[in-house]
HTML snippet that shows the backbone in 3Dmol.js (N, CA, C, O; Angstrom):
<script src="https://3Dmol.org/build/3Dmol-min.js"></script>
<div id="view" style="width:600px;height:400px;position:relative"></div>
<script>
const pdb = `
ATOM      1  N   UNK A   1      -7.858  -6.209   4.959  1.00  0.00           N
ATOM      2  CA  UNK A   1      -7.190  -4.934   4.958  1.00  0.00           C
ATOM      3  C   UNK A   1      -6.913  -4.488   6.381  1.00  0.00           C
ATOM      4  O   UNK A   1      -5.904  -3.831   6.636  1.00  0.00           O
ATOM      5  N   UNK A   2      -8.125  -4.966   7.669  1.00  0.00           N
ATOM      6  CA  UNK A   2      -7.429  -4.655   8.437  1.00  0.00           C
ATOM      7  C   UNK A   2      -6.050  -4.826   9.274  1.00  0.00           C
ATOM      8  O   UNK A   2      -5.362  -4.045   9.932  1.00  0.00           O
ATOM      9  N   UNK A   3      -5.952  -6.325   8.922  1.00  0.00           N
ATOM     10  CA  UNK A   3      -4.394  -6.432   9.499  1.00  0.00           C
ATOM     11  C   UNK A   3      -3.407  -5.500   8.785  1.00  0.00           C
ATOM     12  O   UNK A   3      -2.578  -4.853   9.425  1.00  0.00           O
ATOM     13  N   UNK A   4      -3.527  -5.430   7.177  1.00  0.00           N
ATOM     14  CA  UNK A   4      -2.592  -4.618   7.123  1.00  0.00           C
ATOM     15  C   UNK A   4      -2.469  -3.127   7.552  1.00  0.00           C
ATOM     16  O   UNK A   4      -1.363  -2.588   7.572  1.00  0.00           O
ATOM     17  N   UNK A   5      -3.846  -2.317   7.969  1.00  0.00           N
ATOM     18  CA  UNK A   5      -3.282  -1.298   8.440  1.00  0.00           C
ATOM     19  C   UNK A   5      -2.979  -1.578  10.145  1.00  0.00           C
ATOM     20  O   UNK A   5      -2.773  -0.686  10.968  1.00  0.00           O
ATOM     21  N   UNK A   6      -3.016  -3.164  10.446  1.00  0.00           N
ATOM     22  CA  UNK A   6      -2.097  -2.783  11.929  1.00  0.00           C
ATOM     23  C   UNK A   6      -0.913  -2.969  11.524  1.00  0.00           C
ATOM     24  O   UNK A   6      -0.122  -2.029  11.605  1.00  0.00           O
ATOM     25  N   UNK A   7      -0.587  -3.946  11.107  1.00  0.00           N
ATOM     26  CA  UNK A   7       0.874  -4.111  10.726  1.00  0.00           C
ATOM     27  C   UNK A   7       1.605  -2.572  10.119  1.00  0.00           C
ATOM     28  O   UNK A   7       2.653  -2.210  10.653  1.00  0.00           O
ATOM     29  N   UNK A   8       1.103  -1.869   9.199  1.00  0.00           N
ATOM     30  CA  UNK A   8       1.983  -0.631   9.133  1.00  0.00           C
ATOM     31  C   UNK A   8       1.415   0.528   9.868  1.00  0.00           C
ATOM     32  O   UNK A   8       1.827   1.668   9.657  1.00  0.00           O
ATOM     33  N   UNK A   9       0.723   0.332  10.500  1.00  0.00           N
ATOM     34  CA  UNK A   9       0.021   1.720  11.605  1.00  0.00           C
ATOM     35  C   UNK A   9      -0.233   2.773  10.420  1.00  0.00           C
ATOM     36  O   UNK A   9       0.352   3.847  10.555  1.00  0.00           O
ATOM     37  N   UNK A  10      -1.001   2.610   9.317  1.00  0.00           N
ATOM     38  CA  UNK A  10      -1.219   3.705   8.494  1.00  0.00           C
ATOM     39  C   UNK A  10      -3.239   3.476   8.914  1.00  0.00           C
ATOM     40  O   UNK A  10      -3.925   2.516   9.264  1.00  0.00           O
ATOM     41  N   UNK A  11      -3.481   4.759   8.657  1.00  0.00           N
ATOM     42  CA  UNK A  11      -4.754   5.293   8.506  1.00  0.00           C
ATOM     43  C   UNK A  11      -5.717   4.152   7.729  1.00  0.00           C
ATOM     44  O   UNK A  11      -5.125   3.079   7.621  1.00  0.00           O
ATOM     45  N   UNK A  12      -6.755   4.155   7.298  1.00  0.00           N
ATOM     46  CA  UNK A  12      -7.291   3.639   6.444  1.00  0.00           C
ATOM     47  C   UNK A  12      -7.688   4.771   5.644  1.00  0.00           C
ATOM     48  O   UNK A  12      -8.572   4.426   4.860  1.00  0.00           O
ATOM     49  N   UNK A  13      -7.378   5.997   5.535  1.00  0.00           N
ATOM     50  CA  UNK A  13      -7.993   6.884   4.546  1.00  0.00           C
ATOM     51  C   UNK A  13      -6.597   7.048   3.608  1.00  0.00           C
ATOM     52  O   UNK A  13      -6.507   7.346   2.417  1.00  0.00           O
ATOM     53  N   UNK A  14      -5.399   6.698   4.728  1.00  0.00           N
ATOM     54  CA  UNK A  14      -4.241   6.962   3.814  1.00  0.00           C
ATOM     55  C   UNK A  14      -3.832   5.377   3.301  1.00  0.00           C
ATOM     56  O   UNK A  14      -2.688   5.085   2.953  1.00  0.00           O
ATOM     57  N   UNK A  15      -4.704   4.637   3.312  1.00  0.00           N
ATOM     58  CA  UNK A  15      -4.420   3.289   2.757  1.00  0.00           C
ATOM     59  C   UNK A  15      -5.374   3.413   1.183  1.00  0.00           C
ATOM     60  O   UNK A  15      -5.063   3.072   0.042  1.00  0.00           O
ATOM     61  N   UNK A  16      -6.417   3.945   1.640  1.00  0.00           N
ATOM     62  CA  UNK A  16      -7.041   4.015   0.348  1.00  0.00           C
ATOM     63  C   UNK A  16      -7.095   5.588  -0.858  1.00  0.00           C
ATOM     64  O   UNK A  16      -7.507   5.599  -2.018  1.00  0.00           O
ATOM     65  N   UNK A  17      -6.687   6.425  -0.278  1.00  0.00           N
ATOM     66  CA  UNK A  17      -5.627   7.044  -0.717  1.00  0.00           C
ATOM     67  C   UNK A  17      -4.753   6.400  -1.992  1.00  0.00           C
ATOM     68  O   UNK A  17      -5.024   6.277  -3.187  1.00  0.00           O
ATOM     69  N   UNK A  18      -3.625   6.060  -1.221  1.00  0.00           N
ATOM     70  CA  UNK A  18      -2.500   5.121  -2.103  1.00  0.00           C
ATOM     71  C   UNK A  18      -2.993   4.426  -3.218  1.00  0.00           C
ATOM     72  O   UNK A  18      -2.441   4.479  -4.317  1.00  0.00           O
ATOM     73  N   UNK A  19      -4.233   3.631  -2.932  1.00  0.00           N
ATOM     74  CA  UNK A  19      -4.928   2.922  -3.984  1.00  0.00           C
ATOM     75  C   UNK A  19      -5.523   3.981  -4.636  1.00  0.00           C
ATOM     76  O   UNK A  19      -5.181   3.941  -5.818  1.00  0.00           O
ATOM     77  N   UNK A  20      -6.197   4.834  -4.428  1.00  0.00           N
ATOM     78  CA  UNK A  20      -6.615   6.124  -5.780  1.00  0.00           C
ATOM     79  C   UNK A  20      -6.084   6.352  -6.557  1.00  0.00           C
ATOM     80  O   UNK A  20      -6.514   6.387  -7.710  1.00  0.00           O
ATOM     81  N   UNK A  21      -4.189   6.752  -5.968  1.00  0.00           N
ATOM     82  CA  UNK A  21      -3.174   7.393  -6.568  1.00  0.00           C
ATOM     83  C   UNK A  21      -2.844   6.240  -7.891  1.00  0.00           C
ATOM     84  O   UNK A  21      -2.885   6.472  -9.100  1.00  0.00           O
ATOM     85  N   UNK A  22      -2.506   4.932  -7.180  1.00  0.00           N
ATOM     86  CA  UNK A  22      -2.433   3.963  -8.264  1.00  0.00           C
ATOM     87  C   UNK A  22      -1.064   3.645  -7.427  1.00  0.00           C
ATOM     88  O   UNK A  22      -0.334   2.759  -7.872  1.00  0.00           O
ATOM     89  N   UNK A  23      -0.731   4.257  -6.364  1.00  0.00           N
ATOM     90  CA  UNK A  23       0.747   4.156  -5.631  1.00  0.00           C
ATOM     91  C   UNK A  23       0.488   2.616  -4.542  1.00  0.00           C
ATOM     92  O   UNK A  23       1.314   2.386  -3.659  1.00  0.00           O
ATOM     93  N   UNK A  24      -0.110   2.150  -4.647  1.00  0.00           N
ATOM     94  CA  UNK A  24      -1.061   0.801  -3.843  1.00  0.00           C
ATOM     95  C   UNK A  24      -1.798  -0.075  -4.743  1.00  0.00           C
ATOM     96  O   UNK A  24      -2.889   0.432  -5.005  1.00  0.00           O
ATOM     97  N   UNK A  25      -1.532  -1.730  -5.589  1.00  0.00           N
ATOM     98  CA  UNK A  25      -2.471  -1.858  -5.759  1.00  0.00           C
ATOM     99  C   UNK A  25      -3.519  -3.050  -4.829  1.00  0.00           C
ATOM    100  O   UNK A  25      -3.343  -3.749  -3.831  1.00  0.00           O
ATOM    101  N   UNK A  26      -4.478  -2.847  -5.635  1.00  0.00           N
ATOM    102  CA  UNK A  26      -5.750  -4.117  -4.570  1.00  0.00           C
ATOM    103  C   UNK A  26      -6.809  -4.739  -5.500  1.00  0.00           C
ATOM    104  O   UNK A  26      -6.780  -4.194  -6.603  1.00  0.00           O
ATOM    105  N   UNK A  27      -7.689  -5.663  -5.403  1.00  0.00           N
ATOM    106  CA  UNK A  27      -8.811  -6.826  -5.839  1.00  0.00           C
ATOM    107  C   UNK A  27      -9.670  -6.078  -4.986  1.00  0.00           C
ATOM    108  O   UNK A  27      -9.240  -5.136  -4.320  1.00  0.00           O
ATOM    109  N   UNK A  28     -10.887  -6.453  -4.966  1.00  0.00           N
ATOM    110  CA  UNK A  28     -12.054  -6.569  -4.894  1.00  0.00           C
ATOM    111  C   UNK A  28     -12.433  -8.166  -5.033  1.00  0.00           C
ATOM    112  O   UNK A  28     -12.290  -8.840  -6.054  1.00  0.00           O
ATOM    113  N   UNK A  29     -12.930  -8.595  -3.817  1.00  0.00           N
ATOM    114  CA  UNK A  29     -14.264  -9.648  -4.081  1.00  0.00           C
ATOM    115  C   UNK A  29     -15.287  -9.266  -3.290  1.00  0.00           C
ATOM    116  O   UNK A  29     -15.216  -8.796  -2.155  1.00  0.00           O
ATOM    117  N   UNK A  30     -16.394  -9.526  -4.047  1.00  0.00           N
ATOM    118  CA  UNK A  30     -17.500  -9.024  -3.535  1.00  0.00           C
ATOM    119  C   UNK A  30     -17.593  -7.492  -2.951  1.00  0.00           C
ATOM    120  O   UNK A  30     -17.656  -6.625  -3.822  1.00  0.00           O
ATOM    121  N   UNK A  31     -17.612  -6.970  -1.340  1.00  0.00           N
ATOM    122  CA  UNK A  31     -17.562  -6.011  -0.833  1.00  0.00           C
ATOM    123  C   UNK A  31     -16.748  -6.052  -0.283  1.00  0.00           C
ATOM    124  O   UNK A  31     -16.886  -5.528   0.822  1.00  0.00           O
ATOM    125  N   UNK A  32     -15.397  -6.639  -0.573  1.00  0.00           N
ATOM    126  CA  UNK A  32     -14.031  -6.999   0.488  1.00  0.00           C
ATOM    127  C   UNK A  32     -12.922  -6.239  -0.173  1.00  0.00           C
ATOM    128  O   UNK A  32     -12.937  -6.646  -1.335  1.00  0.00           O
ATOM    129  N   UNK A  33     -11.868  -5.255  -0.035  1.00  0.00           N
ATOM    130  CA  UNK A  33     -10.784  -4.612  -0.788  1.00  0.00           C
ATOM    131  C   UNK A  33      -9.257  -5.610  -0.103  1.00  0.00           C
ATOM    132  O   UNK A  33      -8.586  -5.583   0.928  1.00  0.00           O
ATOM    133  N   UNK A  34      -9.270  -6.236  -1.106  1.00  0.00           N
ATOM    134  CA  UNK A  34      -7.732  -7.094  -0.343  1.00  0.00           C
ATOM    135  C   UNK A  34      -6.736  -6.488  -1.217  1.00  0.00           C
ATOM    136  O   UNK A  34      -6.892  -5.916  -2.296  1.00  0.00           O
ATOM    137  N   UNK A  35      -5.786  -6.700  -0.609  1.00  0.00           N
ATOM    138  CA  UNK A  35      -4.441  -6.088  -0.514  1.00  0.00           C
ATOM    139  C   UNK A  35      -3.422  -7.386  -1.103  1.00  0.00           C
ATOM    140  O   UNK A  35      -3.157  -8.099  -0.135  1.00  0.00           O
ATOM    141  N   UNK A  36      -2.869  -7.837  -2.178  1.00  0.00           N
ATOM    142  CA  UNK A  36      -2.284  -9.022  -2.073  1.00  0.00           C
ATOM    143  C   UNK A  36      -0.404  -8.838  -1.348  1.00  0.00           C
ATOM    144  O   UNK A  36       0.407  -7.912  -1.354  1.00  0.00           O
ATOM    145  N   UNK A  37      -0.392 -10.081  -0.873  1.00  0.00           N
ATOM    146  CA  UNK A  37       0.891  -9.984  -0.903  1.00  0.00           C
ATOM    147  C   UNK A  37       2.098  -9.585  -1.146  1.00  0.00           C
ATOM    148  O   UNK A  37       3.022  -9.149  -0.459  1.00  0.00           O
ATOM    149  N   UNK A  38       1.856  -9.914  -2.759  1.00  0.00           N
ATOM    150  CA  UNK A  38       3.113  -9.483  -3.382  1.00  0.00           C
ATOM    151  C   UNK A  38       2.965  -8.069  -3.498  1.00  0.00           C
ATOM    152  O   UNK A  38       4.051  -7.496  -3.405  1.00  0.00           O
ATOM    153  N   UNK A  39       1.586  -7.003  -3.741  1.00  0.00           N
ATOM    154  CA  UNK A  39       1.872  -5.869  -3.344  1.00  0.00           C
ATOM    155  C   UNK A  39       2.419  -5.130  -2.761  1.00  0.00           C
ATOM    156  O   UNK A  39       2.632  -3.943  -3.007  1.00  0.00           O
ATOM    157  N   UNK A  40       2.843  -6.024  -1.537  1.00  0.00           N
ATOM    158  CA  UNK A  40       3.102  -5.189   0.031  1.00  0.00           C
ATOM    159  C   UNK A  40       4.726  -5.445  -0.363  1.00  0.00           C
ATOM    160  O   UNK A  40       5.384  -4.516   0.106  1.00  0.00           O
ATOM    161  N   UNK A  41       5.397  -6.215  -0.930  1.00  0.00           N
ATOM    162  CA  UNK A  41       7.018  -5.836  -1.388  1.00  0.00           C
ATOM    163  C   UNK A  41       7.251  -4.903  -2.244  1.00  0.00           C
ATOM    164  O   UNK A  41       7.990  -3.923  -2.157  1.00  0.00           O
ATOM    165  N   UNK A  42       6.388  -5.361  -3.317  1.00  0.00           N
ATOM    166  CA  UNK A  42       6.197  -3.759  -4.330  1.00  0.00           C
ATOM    167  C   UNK A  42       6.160  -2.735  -3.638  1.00  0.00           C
ATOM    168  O   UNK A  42       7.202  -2.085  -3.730  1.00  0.00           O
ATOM    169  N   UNK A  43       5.352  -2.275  -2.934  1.00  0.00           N
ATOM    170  CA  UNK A  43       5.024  -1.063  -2.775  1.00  0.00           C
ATOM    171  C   UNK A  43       6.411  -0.393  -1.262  1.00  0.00           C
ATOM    172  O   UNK A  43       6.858   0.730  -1.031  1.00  0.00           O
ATOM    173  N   UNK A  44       6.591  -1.441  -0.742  1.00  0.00           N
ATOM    174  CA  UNK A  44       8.240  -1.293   0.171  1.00  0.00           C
ATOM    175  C   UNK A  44       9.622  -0.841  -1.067  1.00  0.00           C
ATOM    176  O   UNK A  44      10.527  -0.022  -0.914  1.00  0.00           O
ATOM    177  N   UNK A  45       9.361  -1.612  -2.099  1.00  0.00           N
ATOM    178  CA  UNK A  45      10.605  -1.374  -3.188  1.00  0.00           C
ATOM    179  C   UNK A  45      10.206  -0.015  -3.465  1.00  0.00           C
ATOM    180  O   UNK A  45      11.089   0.840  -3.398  1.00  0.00           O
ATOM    181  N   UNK A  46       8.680   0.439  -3.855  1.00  0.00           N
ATOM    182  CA  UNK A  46       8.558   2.264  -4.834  1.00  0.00           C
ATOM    183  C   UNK A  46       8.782   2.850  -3.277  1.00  0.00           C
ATOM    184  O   UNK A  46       9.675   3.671  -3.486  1.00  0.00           O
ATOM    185  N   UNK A  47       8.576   2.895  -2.234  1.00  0.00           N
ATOM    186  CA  UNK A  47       9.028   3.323  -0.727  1.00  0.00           C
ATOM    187  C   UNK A  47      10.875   3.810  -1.391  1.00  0.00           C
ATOM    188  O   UNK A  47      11.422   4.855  -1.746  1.00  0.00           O
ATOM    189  N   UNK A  48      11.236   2.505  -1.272  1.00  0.00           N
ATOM    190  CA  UNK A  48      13.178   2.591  -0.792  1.00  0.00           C
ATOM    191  C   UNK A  48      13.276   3.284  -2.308  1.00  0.00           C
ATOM    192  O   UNK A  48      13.558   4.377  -1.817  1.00  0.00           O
ATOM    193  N   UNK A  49      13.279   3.509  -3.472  1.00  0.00           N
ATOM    194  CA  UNK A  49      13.791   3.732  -4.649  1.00  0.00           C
ATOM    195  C   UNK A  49      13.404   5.884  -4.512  1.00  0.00           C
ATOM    196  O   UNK A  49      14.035   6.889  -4.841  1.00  0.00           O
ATOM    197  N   UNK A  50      11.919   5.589  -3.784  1.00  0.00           N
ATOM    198  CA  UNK A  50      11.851   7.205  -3.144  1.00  0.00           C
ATOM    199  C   UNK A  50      12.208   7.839  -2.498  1.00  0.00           C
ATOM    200  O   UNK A  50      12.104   9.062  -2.598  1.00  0.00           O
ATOM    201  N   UNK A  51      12.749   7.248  -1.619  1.00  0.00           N
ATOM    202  CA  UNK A  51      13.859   7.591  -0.056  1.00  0.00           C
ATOM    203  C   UNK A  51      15.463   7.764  -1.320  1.00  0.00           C
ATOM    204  O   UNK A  51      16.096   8.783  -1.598  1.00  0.00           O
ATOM    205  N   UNK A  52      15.598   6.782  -1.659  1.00  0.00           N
ATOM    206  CA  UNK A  52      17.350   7.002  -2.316  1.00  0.00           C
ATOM    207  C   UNK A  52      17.327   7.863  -3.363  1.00  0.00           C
ATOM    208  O   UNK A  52      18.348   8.376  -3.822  1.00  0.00           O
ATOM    209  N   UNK A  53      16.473   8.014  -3.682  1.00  0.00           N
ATOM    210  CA  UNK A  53      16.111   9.091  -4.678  1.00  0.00           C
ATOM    211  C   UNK A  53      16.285  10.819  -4.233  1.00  0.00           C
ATOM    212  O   UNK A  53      16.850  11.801  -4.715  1.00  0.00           O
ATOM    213  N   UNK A  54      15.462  10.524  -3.057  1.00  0.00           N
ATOM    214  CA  UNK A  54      15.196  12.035  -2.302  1.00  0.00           C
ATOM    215  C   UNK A  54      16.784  11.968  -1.675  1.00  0.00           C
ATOM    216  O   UNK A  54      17.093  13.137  -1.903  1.00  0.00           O
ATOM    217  N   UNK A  55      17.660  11.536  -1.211  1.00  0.00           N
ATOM    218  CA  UNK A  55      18.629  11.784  -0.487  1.00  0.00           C
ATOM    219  C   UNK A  55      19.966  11.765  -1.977  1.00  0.00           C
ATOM    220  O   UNK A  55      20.896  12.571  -2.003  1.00  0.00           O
ATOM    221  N   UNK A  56      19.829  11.090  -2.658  1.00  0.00           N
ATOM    222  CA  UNK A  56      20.729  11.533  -4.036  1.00  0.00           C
ATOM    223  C   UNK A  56      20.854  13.003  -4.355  1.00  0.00           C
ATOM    224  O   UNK A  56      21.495  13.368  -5.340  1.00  0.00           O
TER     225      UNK A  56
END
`;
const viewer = $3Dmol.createViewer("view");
viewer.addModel(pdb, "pdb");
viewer.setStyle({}, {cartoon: {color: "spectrum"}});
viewer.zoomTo();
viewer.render();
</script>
């Protein structure tokens, strides 16, 4: 998880956040919260569909 909050410069409270909301999802192994891959396009697509949305 930490690379991904360097890669998007978000918080880690607003990373896990997102995952509360259900707006992020993630696994668990063991004591580890990973983030998969294909999440991180998902969650760029509910991003752009909210942006074109708000400016419609």
């Amino acid at each position: 998880m930490h690379t991904w909050l360097t890669v998007w410069s978000l918080s880690r409270s607003v990373i896990y956040e997102q995952i509360r909301s259900g707006r992020l999802r993630s696994v668990t192994q063991g004591r580890t919260r990973l983030i998969p891959a294909s999440v991180i396009s998902e969650y760029v697509g509910l991003l752009e569909r909210e942006a074109q949305d708000g400016c419609a």
